[in-house]
N, C-alpha and C positions, 0 to 999 in steps of 0.2 A: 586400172580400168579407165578406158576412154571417157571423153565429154560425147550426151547422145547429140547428133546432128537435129538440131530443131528450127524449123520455118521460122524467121523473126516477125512475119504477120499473123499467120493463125498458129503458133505452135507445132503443127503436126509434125510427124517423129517417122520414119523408115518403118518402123514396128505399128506405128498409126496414122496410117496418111488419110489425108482429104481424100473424098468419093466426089467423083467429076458427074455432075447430071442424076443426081438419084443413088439409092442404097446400090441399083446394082451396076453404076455406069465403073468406067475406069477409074484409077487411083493417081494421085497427082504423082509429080517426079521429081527430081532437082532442077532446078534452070541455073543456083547458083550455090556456093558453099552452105547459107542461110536462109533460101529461097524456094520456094516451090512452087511447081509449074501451075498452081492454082490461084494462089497470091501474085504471081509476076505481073498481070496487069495491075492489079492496086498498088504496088510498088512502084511502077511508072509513072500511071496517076499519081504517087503524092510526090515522087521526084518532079514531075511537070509542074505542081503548083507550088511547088516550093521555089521551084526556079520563076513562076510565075511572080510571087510575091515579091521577090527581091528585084525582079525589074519595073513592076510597079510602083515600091519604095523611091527606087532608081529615078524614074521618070516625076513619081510626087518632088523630089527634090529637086531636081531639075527645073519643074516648070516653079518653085519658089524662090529657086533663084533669079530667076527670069522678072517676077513682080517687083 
């Protein structure tokens, strides 16, 4: 028996997908092996700040070098 395909941000599953907009709007999709087209913004977002952080870090060291 397979492993089920499940979203690594809200869990949803093939068999249980996210409702896009309301009980009766569309149902999300794949965007990725573990992604679904409902989460793929918040996935971006936290990719952004996480690359956000590490050049912040980057720059805090930088300018202690510098004093």
């Amino acid at each position: 028996m397979g492993k089920i395909k499940k979203c690594r941000v809200c869990g949803c599953t093939a068999s249980k997908a996210c409702v896009v907009g309301g009980a009766d709007g569309p149902t999300c999709h794949w965007v990725a092996n573990d992604l679904c087209s409902t989460c793929a913004p918040v996935a971006a977002i936290e990719a952004f700040l996480g690359h956000l952080a590490v050049a912040v870090e980057e720059f805090r060291t930088m300018l202690r070098r510098r004093a």
